[in-house]
DRENLUM-477986 format. One record per residue (C-alpha): residue in one letter; x, z, y. Coordinates in Angstrom, 3 decimals, padded with zeros to 6 digits. Example, Ala and Ser with C-alpha at 12.3 -4.5 7.8 and 13.67 -1.06 7.14 Angstrom:
{palum->A	east->012.300	up->007.800	north->-004.500} .
{palum->S	east->013.670	up->007.140	north->-001.060} .
***
This chain:
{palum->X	east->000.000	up->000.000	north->000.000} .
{palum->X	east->002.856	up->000.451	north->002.356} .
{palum->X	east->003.374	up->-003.013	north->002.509} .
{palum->X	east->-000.392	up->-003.802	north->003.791} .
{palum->X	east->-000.350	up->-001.028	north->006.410} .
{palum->X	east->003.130	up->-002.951	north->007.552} .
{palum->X	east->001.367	up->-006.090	north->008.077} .
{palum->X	east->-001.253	up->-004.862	north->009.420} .
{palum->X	east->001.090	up->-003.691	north->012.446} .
{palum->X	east->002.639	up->-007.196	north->012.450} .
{palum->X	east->-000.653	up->-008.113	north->013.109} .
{palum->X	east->-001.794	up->-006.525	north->015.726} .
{palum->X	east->-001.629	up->-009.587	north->018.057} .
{palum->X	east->-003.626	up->-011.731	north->016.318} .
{palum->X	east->-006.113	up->-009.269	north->015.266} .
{palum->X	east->-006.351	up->-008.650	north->019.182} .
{palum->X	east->-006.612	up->-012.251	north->019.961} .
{palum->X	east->-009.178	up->-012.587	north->017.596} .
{palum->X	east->-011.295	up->-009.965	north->018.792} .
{palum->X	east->-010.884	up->-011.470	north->022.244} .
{palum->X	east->-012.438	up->-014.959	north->021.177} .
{palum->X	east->-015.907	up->-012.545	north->019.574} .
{palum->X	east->-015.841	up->-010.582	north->022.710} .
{palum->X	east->-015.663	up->-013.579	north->025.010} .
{palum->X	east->-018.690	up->-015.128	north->023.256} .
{palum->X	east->-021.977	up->-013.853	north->024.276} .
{palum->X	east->-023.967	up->-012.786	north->021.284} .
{palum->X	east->-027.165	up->-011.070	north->022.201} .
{palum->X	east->-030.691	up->-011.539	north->021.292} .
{palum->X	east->-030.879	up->-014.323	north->023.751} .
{palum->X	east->-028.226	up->-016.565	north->022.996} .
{palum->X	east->-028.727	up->-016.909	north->018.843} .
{palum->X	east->-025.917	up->-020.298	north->019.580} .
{palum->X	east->-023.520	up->-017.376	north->020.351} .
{palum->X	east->-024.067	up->-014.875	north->017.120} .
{palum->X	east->-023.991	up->-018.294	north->014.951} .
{palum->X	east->-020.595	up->-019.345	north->016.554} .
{palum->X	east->-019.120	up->-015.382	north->016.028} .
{palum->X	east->-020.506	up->-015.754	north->012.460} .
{palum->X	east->-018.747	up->-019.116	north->011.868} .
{palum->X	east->-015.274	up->-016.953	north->012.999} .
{palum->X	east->-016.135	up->-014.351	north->010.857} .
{palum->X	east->-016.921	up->-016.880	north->007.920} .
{palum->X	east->-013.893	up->-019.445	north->008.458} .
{palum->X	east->-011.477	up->-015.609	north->008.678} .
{palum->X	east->-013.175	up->-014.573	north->005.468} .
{palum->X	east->-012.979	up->-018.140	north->003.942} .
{palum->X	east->-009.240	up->-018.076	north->004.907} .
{palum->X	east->-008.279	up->-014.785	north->002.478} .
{palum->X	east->-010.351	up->-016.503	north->-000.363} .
{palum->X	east->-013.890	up->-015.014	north->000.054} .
{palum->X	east->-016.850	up->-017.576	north->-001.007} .
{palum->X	east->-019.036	up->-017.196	north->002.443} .
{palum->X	east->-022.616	up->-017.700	north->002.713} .
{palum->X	east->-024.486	up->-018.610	north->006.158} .
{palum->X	east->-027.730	up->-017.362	north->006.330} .
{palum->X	east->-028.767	up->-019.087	north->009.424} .
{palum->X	east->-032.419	up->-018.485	north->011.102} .
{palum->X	east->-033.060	up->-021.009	north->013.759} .
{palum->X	east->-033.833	up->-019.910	north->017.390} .
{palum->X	east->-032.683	up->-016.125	north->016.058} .
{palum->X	east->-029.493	up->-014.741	north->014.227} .
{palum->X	east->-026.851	up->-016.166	north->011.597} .
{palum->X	east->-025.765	up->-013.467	north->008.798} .
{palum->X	east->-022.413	up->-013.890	north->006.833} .
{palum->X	east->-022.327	up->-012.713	north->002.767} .
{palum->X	east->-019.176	up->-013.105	north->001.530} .
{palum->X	east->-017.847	up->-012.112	north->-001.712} .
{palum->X	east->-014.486	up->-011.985	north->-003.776} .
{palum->X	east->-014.368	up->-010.921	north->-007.035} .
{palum->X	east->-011.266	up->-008.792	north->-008.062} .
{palum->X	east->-009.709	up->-007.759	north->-011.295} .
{palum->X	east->-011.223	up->-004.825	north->-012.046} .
{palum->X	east->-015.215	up->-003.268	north->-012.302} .
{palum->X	east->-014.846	up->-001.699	north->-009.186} .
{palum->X	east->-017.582	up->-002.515	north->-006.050} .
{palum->X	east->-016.831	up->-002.077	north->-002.932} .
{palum->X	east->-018.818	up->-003.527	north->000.125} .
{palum->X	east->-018.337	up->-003.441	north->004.288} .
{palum->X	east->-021.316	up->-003.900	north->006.562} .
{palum->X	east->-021.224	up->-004.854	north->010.498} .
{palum->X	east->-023.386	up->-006.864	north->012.802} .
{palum->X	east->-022.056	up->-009.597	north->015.424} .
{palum->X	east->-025.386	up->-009.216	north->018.215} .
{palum->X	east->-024.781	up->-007.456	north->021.059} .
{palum->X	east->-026.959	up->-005.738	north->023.530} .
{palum->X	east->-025.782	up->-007.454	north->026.405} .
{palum->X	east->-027.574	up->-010.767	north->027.566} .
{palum->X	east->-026.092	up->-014.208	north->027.878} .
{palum->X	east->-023.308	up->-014.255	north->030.850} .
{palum->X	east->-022.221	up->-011.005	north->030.327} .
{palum->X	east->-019.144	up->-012.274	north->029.098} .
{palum->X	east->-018.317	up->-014.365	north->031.866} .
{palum->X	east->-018.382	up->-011.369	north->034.164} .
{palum->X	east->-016.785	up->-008.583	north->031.890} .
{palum->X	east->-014.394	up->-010.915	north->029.577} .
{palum->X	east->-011.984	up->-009.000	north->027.504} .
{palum->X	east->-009.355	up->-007.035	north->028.791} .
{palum->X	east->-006.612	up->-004.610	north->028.046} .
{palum->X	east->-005.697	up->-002.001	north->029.907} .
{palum->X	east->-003.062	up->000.250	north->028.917} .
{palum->X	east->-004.198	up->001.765	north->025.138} .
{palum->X	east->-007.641	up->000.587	north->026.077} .
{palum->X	east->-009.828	up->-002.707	north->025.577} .
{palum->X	east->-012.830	up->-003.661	north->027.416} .
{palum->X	east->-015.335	up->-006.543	north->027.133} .
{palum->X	east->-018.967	up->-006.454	north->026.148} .
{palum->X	east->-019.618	up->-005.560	north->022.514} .
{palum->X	east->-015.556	up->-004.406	north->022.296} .
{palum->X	east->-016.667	up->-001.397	north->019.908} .
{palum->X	east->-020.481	up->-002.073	north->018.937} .
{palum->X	east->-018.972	up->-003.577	north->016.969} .
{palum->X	east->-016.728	up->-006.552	north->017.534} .
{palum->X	east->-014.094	up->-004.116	north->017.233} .
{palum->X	east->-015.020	up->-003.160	north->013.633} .
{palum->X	east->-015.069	up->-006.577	north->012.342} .
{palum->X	east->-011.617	up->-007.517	north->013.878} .
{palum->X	east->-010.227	up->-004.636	north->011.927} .
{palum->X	east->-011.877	up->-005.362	north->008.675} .
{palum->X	east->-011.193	up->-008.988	north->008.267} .
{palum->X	east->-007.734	up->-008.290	north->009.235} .
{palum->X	east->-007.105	up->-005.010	north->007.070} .
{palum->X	east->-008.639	up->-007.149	north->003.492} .
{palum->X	east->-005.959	up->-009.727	north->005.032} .
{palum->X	east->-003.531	up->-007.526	north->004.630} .
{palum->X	east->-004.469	up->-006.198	north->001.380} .
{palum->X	east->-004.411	up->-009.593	north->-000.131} .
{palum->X	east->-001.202	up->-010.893	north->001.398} .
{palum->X	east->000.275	up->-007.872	north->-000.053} .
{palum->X	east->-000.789	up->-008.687	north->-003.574} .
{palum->X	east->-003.930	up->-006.440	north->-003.778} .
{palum->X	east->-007.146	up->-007.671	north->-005.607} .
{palum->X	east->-008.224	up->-005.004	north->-008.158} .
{palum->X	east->-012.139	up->-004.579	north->-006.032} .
{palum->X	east->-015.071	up->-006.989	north->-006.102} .
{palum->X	east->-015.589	up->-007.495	north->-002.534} .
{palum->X	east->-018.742	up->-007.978	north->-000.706} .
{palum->X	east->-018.754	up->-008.488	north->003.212} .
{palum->X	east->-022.507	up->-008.565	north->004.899} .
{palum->X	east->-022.417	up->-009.202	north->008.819} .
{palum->X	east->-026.152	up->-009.456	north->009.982} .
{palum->X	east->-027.009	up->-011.335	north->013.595} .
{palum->X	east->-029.755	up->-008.802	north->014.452} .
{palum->X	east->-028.834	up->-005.386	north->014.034} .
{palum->X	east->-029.739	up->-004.276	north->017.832} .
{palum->X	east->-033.732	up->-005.242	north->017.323} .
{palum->X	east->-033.556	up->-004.115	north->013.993} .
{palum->X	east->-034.052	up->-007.190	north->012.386} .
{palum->X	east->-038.008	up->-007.700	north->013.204} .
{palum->X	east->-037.727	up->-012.240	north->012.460} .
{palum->X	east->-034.855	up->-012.051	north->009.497} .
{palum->X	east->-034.714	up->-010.445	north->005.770} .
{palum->X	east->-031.125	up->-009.098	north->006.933} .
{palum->X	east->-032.634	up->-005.624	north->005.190} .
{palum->X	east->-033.117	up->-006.761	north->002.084} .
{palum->X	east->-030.041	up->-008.301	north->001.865} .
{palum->X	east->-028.371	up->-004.826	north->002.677} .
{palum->X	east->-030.191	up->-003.297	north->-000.083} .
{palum->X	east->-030.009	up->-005.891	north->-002.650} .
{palum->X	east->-026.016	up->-006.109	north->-002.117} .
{palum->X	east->-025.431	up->-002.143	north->-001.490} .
{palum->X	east->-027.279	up->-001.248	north->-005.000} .
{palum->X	east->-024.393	up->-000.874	north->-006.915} .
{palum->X	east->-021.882	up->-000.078	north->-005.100} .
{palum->X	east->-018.817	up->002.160	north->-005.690} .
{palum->X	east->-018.246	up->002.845	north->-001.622} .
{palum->X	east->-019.430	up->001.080	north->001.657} .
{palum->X	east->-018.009	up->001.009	north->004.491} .
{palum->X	east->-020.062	up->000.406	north->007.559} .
{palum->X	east->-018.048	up->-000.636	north->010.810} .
{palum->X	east->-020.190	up->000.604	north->013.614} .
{palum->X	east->-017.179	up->002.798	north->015.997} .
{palum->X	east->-015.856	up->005.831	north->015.246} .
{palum->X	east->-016.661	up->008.152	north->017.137} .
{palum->X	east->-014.336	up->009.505	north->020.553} .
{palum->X	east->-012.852	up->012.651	north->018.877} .
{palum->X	east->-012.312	up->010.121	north->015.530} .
{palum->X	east->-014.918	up->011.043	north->013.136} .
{palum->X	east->-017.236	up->008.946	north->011.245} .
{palum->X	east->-020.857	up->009.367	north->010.214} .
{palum->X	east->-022.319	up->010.627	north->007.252} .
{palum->X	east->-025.678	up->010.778	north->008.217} .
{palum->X	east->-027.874	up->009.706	north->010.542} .
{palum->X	east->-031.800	up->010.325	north->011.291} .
{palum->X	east->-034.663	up->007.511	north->009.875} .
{palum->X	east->-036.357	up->005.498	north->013.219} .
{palum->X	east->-039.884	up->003.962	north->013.865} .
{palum->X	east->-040.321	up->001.993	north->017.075} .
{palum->X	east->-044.430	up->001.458	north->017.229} .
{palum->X	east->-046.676	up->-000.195	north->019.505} .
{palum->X	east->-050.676	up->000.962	north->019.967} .
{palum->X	east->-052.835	up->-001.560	north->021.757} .
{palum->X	east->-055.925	up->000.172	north->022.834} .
{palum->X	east->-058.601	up->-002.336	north->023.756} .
{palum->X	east->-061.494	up->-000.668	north->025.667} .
{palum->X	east->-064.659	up->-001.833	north->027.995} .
{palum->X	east->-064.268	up->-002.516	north->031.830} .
{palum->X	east->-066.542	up->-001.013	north->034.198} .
{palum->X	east->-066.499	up->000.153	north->037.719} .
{palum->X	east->-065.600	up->003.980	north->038.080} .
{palum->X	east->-068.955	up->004.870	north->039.398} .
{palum->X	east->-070.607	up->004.126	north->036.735} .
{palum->X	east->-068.109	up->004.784	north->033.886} .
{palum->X	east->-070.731	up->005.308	north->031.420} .
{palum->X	east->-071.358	up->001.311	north->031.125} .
{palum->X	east->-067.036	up->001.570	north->029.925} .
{palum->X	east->-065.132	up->002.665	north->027.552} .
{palum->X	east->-061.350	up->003.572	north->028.911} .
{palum->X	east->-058.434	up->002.519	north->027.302} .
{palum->X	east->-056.243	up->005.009	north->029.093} .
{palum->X	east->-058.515	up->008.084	north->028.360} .
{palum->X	east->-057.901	up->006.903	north->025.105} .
{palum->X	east->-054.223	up->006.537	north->025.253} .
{palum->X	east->-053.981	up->010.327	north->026.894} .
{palum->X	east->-055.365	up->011.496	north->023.483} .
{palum->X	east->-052.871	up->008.852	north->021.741} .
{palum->X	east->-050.304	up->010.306	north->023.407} .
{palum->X	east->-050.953	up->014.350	north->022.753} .
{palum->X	east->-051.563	up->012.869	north->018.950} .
{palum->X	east->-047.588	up->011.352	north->018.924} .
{palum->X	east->-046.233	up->014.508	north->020.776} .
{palum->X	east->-047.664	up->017.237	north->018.503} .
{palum->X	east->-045.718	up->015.286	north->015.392} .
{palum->X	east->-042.837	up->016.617	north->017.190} .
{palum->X	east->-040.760	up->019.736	north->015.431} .
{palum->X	east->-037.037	up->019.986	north->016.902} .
{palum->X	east->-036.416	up->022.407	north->014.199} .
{palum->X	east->-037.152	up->019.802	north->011.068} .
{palum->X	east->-035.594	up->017.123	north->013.294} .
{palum->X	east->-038.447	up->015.219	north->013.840} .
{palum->X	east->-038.206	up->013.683	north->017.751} .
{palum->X	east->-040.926	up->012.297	north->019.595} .
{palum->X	east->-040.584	up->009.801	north->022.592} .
{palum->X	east->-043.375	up->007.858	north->024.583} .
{palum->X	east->-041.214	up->005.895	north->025.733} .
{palum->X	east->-043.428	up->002.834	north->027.634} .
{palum->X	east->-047.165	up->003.921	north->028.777} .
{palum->X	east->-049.415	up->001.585	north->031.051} .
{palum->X	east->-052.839	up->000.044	north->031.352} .
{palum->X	east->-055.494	up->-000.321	north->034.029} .
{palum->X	east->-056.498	up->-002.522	north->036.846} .
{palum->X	east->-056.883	up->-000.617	north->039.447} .
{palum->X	east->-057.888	up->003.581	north->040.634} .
{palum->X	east->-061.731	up->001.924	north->040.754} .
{palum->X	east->-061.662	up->000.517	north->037.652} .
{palum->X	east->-062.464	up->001.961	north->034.065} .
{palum->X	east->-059.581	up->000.677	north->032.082} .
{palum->X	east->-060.229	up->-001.977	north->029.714} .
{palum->X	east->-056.345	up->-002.220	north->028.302} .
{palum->X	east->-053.753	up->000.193	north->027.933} .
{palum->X	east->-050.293	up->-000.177	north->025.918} .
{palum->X	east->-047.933	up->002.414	north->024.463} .
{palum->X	east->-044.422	up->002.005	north->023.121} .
{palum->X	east->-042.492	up->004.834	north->021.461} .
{palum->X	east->-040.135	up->006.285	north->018.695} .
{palum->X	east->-039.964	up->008.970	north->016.152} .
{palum->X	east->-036.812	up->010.058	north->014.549} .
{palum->X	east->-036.769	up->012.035	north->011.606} .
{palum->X	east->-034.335	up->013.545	north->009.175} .
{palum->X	east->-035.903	up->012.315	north->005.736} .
{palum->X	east->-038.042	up->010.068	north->003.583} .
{palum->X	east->-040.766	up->012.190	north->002.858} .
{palum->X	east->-041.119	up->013.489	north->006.611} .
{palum->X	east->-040.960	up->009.490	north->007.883} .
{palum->X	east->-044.023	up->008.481	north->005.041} .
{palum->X	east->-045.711	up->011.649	north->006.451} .
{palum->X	east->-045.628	up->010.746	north->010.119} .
{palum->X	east->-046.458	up->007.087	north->009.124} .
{palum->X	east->-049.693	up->008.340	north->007.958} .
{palum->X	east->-050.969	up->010.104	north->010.378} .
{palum->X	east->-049.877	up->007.814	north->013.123} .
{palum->X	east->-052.207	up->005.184	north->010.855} .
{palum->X	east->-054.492	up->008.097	north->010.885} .
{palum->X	east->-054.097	up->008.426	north->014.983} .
{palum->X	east->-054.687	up->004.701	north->015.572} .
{palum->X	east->-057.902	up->004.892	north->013.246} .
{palum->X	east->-059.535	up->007.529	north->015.424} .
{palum->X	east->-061.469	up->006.260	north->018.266} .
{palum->X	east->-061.755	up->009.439	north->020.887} .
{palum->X	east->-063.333	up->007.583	north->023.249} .
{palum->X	east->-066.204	up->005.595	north->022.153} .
{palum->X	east->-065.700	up->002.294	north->022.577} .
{palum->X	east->-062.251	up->001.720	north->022.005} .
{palum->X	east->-060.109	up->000.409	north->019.488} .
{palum->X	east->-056.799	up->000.883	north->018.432} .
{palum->X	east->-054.232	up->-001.375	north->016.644} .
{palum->X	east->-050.550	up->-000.205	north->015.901} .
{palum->X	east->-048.015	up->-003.119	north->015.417} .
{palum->X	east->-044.174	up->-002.009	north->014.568} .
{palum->X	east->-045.730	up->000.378	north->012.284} .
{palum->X	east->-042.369	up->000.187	north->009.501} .
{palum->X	east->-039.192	up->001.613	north->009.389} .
{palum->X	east->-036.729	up->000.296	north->011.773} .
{palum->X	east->-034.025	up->002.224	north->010.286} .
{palum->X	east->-034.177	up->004.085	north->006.859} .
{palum->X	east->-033.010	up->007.990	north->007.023} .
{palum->X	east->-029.337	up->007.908	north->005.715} .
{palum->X	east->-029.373	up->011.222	north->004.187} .
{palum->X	east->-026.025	up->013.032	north->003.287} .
{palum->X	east->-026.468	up->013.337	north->-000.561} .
{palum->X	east->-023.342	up->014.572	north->-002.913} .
{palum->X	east->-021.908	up->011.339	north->-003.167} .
{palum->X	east->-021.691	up->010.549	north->000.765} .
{palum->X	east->-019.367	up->014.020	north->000.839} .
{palum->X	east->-017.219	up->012.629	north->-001.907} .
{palum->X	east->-016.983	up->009.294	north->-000.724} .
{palum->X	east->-015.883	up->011.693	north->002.396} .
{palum->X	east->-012.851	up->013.477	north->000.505} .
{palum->X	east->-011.614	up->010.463	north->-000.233} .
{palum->X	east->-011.152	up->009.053	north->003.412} .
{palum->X	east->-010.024	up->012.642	north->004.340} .
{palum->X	east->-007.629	up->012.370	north->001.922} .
{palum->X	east->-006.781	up->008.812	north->002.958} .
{palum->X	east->-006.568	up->010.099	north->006.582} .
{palum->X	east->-004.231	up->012.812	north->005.274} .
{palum->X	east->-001.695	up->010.226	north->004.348} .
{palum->X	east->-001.616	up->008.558	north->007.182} .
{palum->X	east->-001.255	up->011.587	north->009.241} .
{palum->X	east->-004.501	up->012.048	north->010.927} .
{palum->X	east->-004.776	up->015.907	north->010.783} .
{palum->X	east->-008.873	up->016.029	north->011.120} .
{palum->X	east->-011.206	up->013.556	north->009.800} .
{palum->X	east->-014.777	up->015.410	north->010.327} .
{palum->X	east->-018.276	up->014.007	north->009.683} .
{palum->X	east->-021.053	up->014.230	north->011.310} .
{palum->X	east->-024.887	up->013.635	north->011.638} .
{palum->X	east->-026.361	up->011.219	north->014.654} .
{palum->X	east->-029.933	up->011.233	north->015.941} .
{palum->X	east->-029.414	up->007.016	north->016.117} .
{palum->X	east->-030.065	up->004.694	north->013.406} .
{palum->X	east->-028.032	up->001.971	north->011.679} .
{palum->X	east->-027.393	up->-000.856	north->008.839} .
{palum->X	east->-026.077	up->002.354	north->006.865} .
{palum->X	east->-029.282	up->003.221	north->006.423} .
{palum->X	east->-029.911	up->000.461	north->004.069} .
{palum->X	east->-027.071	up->000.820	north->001.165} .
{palum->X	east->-027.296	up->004.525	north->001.333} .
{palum->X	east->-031.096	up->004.337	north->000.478} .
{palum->X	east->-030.037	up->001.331	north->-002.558} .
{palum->X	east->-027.935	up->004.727	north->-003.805} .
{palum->X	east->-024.589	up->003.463	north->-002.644} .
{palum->X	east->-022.276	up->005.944	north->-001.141} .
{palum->X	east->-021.735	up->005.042	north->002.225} .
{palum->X	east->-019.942	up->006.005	north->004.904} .
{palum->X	east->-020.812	up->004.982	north->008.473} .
{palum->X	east->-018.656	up->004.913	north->011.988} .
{palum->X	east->-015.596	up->003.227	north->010.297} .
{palum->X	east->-014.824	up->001.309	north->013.212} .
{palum->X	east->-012.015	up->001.811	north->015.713} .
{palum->X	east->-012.310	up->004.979	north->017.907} .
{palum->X	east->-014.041	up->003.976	north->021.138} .
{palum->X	east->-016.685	up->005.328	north->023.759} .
{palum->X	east->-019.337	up->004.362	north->026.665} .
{palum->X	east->-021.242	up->002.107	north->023.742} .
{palum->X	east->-023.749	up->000.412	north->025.188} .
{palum->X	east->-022.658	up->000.253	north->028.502} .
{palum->X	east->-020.168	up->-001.698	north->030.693} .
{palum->X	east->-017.571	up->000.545	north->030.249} .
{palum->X	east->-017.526	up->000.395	north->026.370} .
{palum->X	east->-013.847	up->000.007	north->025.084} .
{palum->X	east->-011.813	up->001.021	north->022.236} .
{palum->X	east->-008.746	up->002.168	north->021.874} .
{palum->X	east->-005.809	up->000.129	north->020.579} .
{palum->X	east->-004.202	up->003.064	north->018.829} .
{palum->X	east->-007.082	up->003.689	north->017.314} .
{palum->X	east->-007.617	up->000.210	north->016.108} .
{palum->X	east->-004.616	up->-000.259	north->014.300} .
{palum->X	east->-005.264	up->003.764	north->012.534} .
{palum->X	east->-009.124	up->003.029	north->011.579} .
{palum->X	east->-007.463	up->-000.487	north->010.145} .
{palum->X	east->-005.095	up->001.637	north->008.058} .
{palum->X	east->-007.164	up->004.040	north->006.823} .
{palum->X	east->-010.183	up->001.624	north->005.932} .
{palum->X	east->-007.605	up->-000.256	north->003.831} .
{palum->X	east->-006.450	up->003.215	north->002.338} .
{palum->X	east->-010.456	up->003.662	north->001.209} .
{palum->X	east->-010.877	up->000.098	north->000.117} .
{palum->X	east->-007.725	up->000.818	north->-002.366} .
{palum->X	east->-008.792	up->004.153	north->-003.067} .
{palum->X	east->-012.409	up->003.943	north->-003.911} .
***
């Protein structure tokens, strides 16, 4: 192995000038040209080190990249990323990629650009140095921001994580280095309330949509219980004409985060329950987004071993702490961990500000997460 972490330092500049062409290619929601051309990278890269790649192209959308090498022994191991963004089309224009100091900037730099760099480099590596005892899947969906709502990108996680001896998901590590080993399930619904227009003196002849939604809305807050983890958020609330009008449409938008499988099919139903009730006679409810947007990944015995093994990995390389920890926000993780895989999420490079237009990574940190993710890939 000592000759793969060597070349991955050799490396380093072209695993930074790769990272600059995904950067410097907008790939959000809007611009589905952009996560198709990143994907095409990703897929000639993978092609390169003697992966058979798969485009899974959805017009006007997303492109996903499977990729899989078989190895020499009966050993599975699997990495998971995205290539979207959130940041719209000309983004990258404005905020190319940049290096300053130990740091580099650019939209989508950590979330997760970074990750991938890192990956298809560090296998790279592995392979040049005469390493192939793992199967080796690769899955890089286009949509991971929206949480896939126009692709099958989710059954494709679970139909390649069951299986699995480890995955590896490449979403950043975290600013004080430590990567995820559980995170809470997410639902993102939307209740259209459709009621009867009147004018407010003589609100018998309507039926309000917003009186409606206030009962709605008490309905979604009293699910909440901090202490089980369950998190409630009305998030987008509106409706209405005008003060001296009855309100014939009102709209809600909202999430609930929750710390299990049998708590998220318990809120589902009485949310179905919720939009079934009609408070206000007259009205009538209908939820859309009413599934799981992200899975709970739950930290089961095999998530801790999985781990011990990249603490022990870590070890090696000198790291003295690798810690793991639980975060309130979903991701792809979700997906293998509920197929039964181990899994182990915030892999990526050590970076910050996600999200925002100060999101970097640090270059240090880069070239250790490479290291060690190699170290697990080896080690698993």
């Amino acid at each position: 192995m000592e000759k793969s972490l060597k070349l991955l330092d050799e490396k380093q500049g072209d695993m930074l000038s790769f990272l600059e062409k995904l950067v410097n290619i907008d790939s959000g929601i809007d611009n589905p040209e952009g996560i198709k051309q990143c994907a095409n990278l990703v897929g000639k890269k993978l092609q390169e080190i003697g992966f058979n790649v798969e485009y899974l192209d959805h017009p006007g959308v997303c492109t996903h990249v499977v990729a899989k090498k078989a190895g020499s022994s009966d050993r599975n191991v699997m990495l998971t990323g995205h290539l979207d963004t959130v940041f719209l089309r000309g983004t990258a224009s404005l905020r190319p990629f940049q290096i300053q100091g130990d740091r580099a900037f650019g939209p989508g730099v950590a979330d997760m650009k970074g990750g991938i760099a890192m990956a298809l480099f560090g296998l790279q590596c592995l392979y040049e140095s005469g390493w192939n005892e793992k199967n080796m899947t690769v899955v890089i969906c286009g949509d991971e921001e929206t949480g896939h709502p126009d692709t099958n990108a989710t059954e494709i996680f679970l139909q390649e994580g069951r299986g699995q001896h480890g995955v590896f998901c490449l979403e950043p590590g975290r600013p004080d280095g430590e990567v995820v080993i559980g995170r809470k399930g997410v639902i993102i619904p939307e209740m259209f309330i459709k009621g009867r227009s009147a004018h407010a003196m003589e609100p018998h002849k309507g039926a309000s949509a917003i009186g409606e939604m206030a009962h709605k809305i008490n309905a979604i807050y009293a699910l909440q219980d901090v202490e089980k983890g369950i998190l409630c958020n009305v998030g987008v609330a509106k409706g209405g004409t005008g003060a001296s009008v009855v309100a014939e449409d009102a709209y809600l938008r909202f999430s609930i985060r929750f710390d299990t499988l049998a708590e998220g099919n318990r809120i589902m139903g009485e949310l179905e329950k919720n939009a079934a009730i009609s408070h206000v006679s007259g009205t009538v409810t209908t939820m859309k987004n009413n599934r799981f947007m992200y899975m709970p990944f739950e930290t089961t015995d095999s998530v801790k071993k999985l781990l011990a093994l990249a603490q022990q990995k870590a070890s090696q390389l000198g790291i003295d702490k690798l810690d793991g920890l639980f975060q309130a926000g979903g991701s792809d993780a979700c997906w293998t961990a509920i197929s039964g895989s181990p899994t182990l999420d915030g892999m990526g490079p050590i970076g910050g500000f996600i999200h925002n237009e100060r999101e970097y990574i640090t270059l240090s940190g880069l070239q250790e997460r490479g290291k060690l993710l190699a170290l697990c890939i080896a080690g698993v």
